[in-house]
VOPAGU-2260 file (C-alpha; in pm, 1 decimal, decimal comma):
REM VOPAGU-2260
SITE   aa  ch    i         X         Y         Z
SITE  UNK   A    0       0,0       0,0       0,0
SITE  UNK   A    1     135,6     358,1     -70,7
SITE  UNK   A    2     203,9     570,1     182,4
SITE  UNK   A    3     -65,9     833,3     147,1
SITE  UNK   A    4    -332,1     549,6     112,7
SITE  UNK   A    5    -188,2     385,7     465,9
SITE  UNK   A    6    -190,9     749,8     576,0
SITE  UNK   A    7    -612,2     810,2     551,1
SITE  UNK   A    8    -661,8     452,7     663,4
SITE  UNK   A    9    -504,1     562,1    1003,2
SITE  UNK   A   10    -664,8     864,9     987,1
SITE  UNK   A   11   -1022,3     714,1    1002,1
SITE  UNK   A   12    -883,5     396,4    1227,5
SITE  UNK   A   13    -823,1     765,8    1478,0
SITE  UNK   A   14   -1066,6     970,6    1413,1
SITE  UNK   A   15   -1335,2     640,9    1515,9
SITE  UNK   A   16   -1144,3     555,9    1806,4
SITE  UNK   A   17   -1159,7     930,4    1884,4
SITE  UNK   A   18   -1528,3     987,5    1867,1
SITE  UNK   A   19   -1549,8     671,3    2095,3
SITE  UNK   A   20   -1321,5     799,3    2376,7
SITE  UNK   A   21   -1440,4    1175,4    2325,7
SITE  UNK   A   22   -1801,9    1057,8    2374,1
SITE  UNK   A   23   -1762,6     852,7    2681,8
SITE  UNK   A   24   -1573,6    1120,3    2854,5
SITE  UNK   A   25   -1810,7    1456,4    2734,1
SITE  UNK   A   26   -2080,5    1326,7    2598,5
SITE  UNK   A   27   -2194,3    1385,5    2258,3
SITE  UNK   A   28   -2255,9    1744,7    2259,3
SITE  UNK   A   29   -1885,7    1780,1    2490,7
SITE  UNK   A   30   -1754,0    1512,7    2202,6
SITE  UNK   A   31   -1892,8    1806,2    1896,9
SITE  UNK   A   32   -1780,0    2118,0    2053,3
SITE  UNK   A   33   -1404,7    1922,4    2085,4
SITE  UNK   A   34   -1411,8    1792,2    1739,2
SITE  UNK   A   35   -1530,3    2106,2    1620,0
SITE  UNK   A   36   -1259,1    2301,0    1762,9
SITE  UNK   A   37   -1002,8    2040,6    1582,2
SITE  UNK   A   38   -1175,7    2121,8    1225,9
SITE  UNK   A   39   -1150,9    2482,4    1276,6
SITE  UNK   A   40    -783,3    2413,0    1377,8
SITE  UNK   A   41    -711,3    2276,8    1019,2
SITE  UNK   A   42    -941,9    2486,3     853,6
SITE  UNK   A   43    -720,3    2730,2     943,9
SITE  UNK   A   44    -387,9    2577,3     890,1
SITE  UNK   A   45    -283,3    2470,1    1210,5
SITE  UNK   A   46     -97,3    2400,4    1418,7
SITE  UNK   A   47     128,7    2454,4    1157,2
SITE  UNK   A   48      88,3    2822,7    1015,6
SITE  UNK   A   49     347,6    2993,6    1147,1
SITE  UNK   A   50     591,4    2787,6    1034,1
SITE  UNK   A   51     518,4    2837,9     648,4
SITE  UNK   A   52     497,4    2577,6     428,7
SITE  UNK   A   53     686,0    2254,2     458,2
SITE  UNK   A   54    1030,3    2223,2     310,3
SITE  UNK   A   55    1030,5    1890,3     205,4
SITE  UNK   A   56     810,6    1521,5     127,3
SITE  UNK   A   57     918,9    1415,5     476,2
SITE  UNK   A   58     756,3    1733,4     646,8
SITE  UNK   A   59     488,0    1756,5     516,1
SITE  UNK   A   60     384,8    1367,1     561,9
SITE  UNK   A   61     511,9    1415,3     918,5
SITE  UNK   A   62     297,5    1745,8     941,6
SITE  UNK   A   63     -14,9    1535,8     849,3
SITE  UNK   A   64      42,9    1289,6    1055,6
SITE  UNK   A   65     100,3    1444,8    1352,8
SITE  UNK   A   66     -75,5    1774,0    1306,6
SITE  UNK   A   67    -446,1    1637,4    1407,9
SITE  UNK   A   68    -297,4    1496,7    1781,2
SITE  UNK   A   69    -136,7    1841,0    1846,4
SITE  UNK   A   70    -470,9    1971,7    1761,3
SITE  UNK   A   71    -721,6    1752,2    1984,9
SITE  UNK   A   72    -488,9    1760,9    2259,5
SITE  UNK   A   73    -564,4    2123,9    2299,9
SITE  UNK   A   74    -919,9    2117,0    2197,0
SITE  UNK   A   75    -946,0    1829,1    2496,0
SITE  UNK   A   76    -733,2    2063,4    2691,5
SITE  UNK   A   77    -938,9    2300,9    2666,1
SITE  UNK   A   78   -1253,5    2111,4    2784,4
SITE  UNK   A   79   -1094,1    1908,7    3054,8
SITE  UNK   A   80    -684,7    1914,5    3202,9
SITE  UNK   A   81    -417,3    1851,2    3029,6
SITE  UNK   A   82    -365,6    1454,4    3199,9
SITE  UNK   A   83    -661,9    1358,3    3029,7
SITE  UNK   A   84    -598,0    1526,1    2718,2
SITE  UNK   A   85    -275,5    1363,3    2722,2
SITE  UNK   A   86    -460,8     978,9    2777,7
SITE  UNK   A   87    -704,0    1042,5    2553,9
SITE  UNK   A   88    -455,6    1161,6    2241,5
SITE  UNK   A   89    -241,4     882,5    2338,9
SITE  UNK   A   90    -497,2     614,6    2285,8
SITE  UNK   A   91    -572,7     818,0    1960,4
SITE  UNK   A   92    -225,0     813,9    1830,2
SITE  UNK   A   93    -201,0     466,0    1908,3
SITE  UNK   A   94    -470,8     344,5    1713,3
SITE  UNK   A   95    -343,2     566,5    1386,0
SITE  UNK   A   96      26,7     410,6    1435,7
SITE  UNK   A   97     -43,8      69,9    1471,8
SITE  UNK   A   98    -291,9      66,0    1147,4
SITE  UNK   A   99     -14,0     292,0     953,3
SITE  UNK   A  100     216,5      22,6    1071,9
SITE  UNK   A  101      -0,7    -264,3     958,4
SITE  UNK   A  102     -40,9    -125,5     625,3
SITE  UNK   A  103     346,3     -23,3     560,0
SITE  UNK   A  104     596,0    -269,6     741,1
SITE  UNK   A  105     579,1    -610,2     550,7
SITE  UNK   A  106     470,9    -950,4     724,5
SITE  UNK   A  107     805,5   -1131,7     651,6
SITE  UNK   A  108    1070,6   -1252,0     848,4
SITE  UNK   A  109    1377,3   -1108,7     910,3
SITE  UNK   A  110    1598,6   -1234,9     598,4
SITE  UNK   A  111    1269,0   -1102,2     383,1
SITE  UNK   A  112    1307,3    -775,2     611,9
SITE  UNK   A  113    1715,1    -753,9     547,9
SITE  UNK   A  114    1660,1    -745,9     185,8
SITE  UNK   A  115    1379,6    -486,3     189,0
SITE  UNK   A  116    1549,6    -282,1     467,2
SITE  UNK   A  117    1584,3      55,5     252,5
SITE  UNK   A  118    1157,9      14,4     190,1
SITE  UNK   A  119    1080,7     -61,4     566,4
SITE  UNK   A  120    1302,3     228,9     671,5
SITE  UNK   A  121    1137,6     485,4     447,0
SITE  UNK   A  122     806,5     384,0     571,5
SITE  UNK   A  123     937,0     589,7     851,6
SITE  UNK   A  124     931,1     894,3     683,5
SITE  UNK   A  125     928,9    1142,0     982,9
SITE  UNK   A  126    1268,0     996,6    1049,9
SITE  UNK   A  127    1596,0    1036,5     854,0
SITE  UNK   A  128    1886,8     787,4     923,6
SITE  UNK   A  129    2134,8     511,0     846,8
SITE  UNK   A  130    2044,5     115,7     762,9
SITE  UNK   A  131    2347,2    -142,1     869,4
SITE  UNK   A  132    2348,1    -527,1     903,7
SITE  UNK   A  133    2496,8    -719,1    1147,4
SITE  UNK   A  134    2679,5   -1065,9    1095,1
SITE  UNK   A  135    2386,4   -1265,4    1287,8
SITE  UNK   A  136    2131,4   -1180,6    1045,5
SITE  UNK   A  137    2012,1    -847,0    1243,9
SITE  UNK   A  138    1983,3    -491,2    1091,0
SITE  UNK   A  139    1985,5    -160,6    1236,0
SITE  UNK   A  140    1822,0     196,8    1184,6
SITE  UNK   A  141    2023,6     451,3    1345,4
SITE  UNK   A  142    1804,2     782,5    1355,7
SITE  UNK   A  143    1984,7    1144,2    1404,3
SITE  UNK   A  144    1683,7    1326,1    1277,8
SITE  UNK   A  145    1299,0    1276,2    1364,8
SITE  UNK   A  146    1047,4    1580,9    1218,8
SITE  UNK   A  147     766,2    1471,0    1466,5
SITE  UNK   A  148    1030,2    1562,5    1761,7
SITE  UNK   A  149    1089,9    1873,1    1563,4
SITE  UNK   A  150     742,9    2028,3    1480,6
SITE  UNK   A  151     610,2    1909,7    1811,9
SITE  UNK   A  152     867,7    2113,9    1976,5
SITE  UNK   A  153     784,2    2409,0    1729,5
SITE  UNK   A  154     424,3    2425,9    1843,0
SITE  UNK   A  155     467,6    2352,5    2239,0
SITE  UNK   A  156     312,6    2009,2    2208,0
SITE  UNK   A  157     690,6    1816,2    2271,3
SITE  UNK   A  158     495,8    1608,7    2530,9
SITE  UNK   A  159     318,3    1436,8    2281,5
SITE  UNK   A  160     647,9    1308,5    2063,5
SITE  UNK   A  161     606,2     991,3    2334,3
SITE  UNK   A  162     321,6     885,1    2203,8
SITE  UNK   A  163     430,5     851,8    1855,2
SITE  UNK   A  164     764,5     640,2    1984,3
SITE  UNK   A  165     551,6     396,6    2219,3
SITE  UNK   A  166     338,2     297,5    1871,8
SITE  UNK   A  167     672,9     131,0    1748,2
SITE  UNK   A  168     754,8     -37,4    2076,1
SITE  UNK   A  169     354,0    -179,6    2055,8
SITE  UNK   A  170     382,1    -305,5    1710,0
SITE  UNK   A  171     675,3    -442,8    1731,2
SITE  UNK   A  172     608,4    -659,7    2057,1
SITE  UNK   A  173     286,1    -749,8    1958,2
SITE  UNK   A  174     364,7   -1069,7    1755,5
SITE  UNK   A  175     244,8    -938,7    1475,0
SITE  UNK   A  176     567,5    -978,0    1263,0
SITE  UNK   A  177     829,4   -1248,9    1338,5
SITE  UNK   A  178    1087,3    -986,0    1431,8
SITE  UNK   A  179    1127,6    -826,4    1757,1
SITE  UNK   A  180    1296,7    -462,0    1828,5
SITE  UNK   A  181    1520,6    -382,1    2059,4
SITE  UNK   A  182    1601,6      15,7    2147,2
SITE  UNK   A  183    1773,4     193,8    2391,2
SITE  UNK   A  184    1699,5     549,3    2336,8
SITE  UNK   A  185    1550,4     840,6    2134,2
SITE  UNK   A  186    1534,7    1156,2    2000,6
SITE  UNK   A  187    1181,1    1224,0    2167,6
SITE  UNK   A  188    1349,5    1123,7    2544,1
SITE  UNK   A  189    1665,5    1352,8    2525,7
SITE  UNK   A  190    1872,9    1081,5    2345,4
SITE  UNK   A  191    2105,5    1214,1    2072,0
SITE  UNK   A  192    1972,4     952,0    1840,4
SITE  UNK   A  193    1702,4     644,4    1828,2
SITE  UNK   A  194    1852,0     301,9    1762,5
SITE  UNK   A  195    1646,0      32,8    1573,3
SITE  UNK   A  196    1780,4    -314,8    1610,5
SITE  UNK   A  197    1535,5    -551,7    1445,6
SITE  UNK   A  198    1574,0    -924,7    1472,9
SITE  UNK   A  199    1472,5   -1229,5    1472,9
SITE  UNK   A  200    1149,3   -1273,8    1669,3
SITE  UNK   A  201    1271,2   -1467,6    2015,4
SITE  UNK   A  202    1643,3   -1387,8    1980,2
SITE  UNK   A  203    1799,4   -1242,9    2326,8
Protein backbone atom coordinates (compact mmCIF):
# COMPACT_ATOMS: atom_id res chain seq x y z
CA UNK A 1 0.00 0.00 0.00
CA UNK A 2 1.36 3.58 -0.71
CA UNK A 3 2.04 5.70 1.82
CA UNK A 4 -0.66 8.33 1.47
CA UNK A 5 -3.32 5.50 1.13
CA UNK A 6 -1.88 3.86 4.66
CA UNK A 7 -1.91 7.50 5.76
CA UNK A 8 -6.12 8.10 5.51
CA UNK A 9 -6.62 4.53 6.63
CA UNK A 10 -5.04 5.62 10.03
CA UNK A 11 -6.65 8.65 9.87
CA UNK A 12 -10.22 7.14 10.02
CA UNK A 13 -8.83 3.96 12.27
CA UNK A 14 -8.23 7.66 14.78
CA UNK A 15 -10.67 9.71 14.13
CA UNK A 16 -13.35 6.41 15.16
CA UNK A 17 -11.44 5.56 18.06
CA UNK A 18 -11.60 9.30 18.84
CA UNK A 19 -15.28 9.87 18.67
CA UNK A 20 -15.50 6.71 20.95
CA UNK A 21 -13.21 7.99 23.77
CA UNK A 22 -14.40 11.75 23.26
CA UNK A 23 -18.02 10.58 23.74
CA UNK A 24 -17.63 8.53 26.82
CA UNK A 25 -15.74 11.20 28.54
CA UNK A 26 -18.11 14.56 27.34
CA UNK A 27 -20.81 13.27 25.99
CA UNK A 28 -21.94 13.86 22.58
CA UNK A 29 -22.56 17.45 22.59
CA UNK A 30 -18.86 17.80 24.91
CA UNK A 31 -17.54 15.13 22.03
CA UNK A 32 -18.93 18.06 18.97
CA UNK A 33 -17.80 21.18 20.53
CA UNK A 34 -14.05 19.22 20.85
CA UNK A 35 -14.12 17.92 17.39
CA UNK A 36 -15.30 21.06 16.20
CA UNK A 37 -12.59 23.01 17.63
CA UNK A 38 -10.03 20.41 15.82
CA UNK A 39 -11.76 21.22 12.26
CA UNK A 40 -11.51 24.82 12.77
CA UNK A 41 -7.83 24.13 13.78
CA UNK A 42 -7.11 22.77 10.19
CA UNK A 43 -9.42 24.86 8.54
CA UNK A 44 -7.20 27.30 9.44
CA UNK A 45 -3.88 25.77 8.90
CA UNK A 46 -2.83 24.70 12.11
CA UNK A 47 -0.97 24.00 14.19
CA UNK A 48 1.29 24.54 11.57
CA UNK A 49 0.88 28.23 10.16
CA UNK A 50 3.48 29.94 11.47
CA UNK A 51 5.91 27.88 10.34
CA UNK A 52 5.18 28.38 6.48
CA UNK A 53 4.97 25.78 4.29
CA UNK A 54 6.86 22.54 4.58
CA UNK A 55 10.30 22.23 3.10
CA UNK A 56 10.30 18.90 2.05
CA UNK A 57 8.11 15.21 1.27
CA UNK A 58 9.19 14.15 4.76
CA UNK A 59 7.56 17.33 6.47
CA UNK A 60 4.88 17.56 5.16
CA UNK A 61 3.85 13.67 5.62
CA UNK A 62 5.12 14.15 9.18
CA UNK A 63 2.97 17.46 9.42
CA UNK A 64 -0.15 15.36 8.49
CA UNK A 65 0.43 12.90 10.56
CA UNK A 66 1.00 14.45 13.53
CA UNK A 67 -0.75 17.74 13.07
CA UNK A 68 -4.46 16.37 14.08
CA UNK A 69 -2.97 14.97 17.81
CA UNK A 70 -1.37 18.41 18.46
CA UNK A 71 -4.71 19.72 17.61
CA UNK A 72 -7.22 17.52 19.85
CA UNK A 73 -4.89 17.61 22.59
CA UNK A 74 -5.64 21.24 23.00
CA UNK A 75 -9.20 21.17 21.97
CA UNK A 76 -9.46 18.29 24.96
CA UNK A 77 -7.33 20.63 26.92
CA UNK A 78 -9.39 23.01 26.66
CA UNK A 79 -12.54 21.11 27.84
CA UNK A 80 -10.94 19.09 30.55
CA UNK A 81 -6.85 19.14 32.03
CA UNK A 82 -4.17 18.51 30.30
CA UNK A 83 -3.66 14.54 32.00
CA UNK A 84 -6.62 13.58 30.30
CA UNK A 85 -5.98 15.26 27.18
CA UNK A 86 -2.75 13.63 27.22
CA UNK A 87 -4.61 9.79 27.78
CA UNK A 88 -7.04 10.42 25.54
CA UNK A 89 -4.56 11.62 22.42
CA UNK A 90 -2.41 8.83 23.39
CA UNK A 91 -4.97 6.15 22.86
CA UNK A 92 -5.73 8.18 19.60
CA UNK A 93 -2.25 8.14 18.30
CA UNK A 94 -2.01 4.66 19.08
CA UNK A 95 -4.71 3.44 17.13
CA UNK A 96 -3.43 5.67 13.86
CA UNK A 97 0.27 4.11 14.36
CA UNK A 98 -0.44 0.70 14.72
CA UNK A 99 -2.92 0.66 11.47
CA UNK A 100 -0.14 2.92 9.53
CA UNK A 101 2.16 0.23 10.72
CA UNK A 102 -0.01 -2.64 9.58
CA UNK A 103 -0.41 -1.25 6.25
CA UNK A 104 3.46 -0.23 5.60
CA UNK A 105 5.96 -2.70 7.41
CA UNK A 106 5.79 -6.10 5.51
CA UNK A 107 4.71 -9.50 7.24
CA UNK A 108 8.05 -11.32 6.52
CA UNK A 109 10.71 -12.52 8.48
CA UNK A 110 13.77 -11.09 9.10
CA UNK A 111 15.99 -12.35 5.98
CA UNK A 112 12.69 -11.02 3.83
CA UNK A 113 13.07 -7.75 6.12
CA UNK A 114 17.15 -7.54 5.48
CA UNK A 115 16.60 -7.46 1.86
CA UNK A 116 13.80 -4.86 1.89
CA UNK A 117 15.50 -2.82 4.67
CA UNK A 118 15.84 0.56 2.53
CA UNK A 119 11.58 0.14 1.90
CA UNK A 120 10.81 -0.61 5.66
CA UNK A 121 13.02 2.29 6.71
CA UNK A 122 11.38 4.85 4.47
CA UNK A 123 8.07 3.84 5.71
CA UNK A 124 9.37 5.90 8.52
CA UNK A 125 9.31 8.94 6.84
CA UNK A 126 9.29 11.42 9.83
CA UNK A 127 12.68 9.97 10.50
CA UNK A 128 15.96 10.37 8.54
CA UNK A 129 18.87 7.87 9.24
CA UNK A 130 21.35 5.11 8.47
CA UNK A 131 20.45 1.16 7.63
CA UNK A 132 23.47 -1.42 8.69
CA UNK A 133 23.48 -5.27 9.04
CA UNK A 134 24.97 -7.19 11.47
CA UNK A 135 26.80 -10.66 10.95
CA UNK A 136 23.86 -12.65 12.88
CA UNK A 137 21.31 -11.81 10.45
CA UNK A 138 20.12 -8.47 12.44
CA UNK A 139 19.83 -4.91 10.91
CA UNK A 140 19.85 -1.61 12.36
CA UNK A 141 18.22 1.97 11.85
CA UNK A 142 20.24 4.51 13.45
CA UNK A 143 18.04 7.83 13.56
CA UNK A 144 19.85 11.44 14.04
CA UNK A 145 16.84 13.26 12.78
CA UNK A 146 12.99 12.76 13.65
CA UNK A 147 10.47 15.81 12.19
CA UNK A 148 7.66 14.71 14.67
CA UNK A 149 10.30 15.63 17.62
CA UNK A 150 10.90 18.73 15.63
CA UNK A 151 7.43 20.28 14.81
CA UNK A 152 6.10 19.10 18.12
CA UNK A 153 8.68 21.14 19.77
CA UNK A 154 7.84 24.09 17.30
CA UNK A 155 4.24 24.26 18.43
CA UNK A 156 4.68 23.52 22.39
CA UNK A 157 3.13 20.09 22.08
CA UNK A 158 6.91 18.16 22.71
CA UNK A 159 4.96 16.09 25.31
CA UNK A 160 3.18 14.37 22.81
CA UNK A 161 6.48 13.08 20.64
CA UNK A 162 6.06 9.91 23.34
CA UNK A 163 3.22 8.85 22.04
CA UNK A 164 4.30 8.52 18.55
CA UNK A 165 7.65 6.40 19.84
CA UNK A 166 5.52 3.97 22.19
CA UNK A 167 3.38 2.97 18.72
CA UNK A 168 6.73 1.31 17.48
CA UNK A 169 7.55 -0.37 20.76
CA UNK A 170 3.54 -1.80 20.56
CA UNK A 171 3.82 -3.06 17.10
CA UNK A 172 6.75 -4.43 17.31
CA UNK A 173 6.08 -6.60 20.57
CA UNK A 174 2.86 -7.50 19.58
CA UNK A 175 3.65 -10.70 17.55
CA UNK A 176 2.45 -9.39 14.75
CA UNK A 177 5.68 -9.78 12.63
CA UNK A 178 8.29 -12.49 13.38
CA UNK A 179 10.87 -9.86 14.32
CA UNK A 180 11.28 -8.26 17.57
CA UNK A 181 12.97 -4.62 18.29
CA UNK A 182 15.21 -3.82 20.59
CA UNK A 183 16.02 0.16 21.47
CA UNK A 184 17.73 1.94 23.91
CA UNK A 185 17.00 5.49 23.37
CA UNK A 186 15.50 8.41 21.34
CA UNK A 187 15.35 11.56 20.01
CA UNK A 188 11.81 12.24 21.68
CA UNK A 189 13.49 11.24 25.44
CA UNK A 190 16.65 13.53 25.26
CA UNK A 191 18.73 10.82 23.45
CA UNK A 192 21.05 12.14 20.72
CA UNK A 193 19.72 9.52 18.40
CA UNK A 194 17.02 6.44 18.28
CA UNK A 195 18.52 3.02 17.63
CA UNK A 196 16.46 0.33 15.73
CA UNK A 197 17.80 -3.15 16.11
CA UNK A 198 15.36 -5.52 14.46
CA UNK A 199 15.74 -9.25 14.73
CA UNK A 200 14.73 -12.29 14.73
CA UNK A 201 11.49 -12.74 16.69
CA UNK A 202 12.71 -14.68 20.15
CA UNK A 203 16.43 -13.88 19.80
CA UNK A 204 17.99 -12.43 23.27
Amino acid sequence: MKTKQAIGVAERQATKRALGLLVHHFGYRGAARVLGRVVYGQLRGEPFRRLGPASSRRERLSRRQCGGAVLLDRAIARASDADTASSIVGEVISTGGMEFLEKMVPNAGIEQMRVRAAEVVDSFFNAEGQTSFDDDGSFRFDVHRCHFVELLGKVDASHLARHFCQVDERFFTSGQRPIQLRRTGTIASGGSGCDFHFSPLGDE
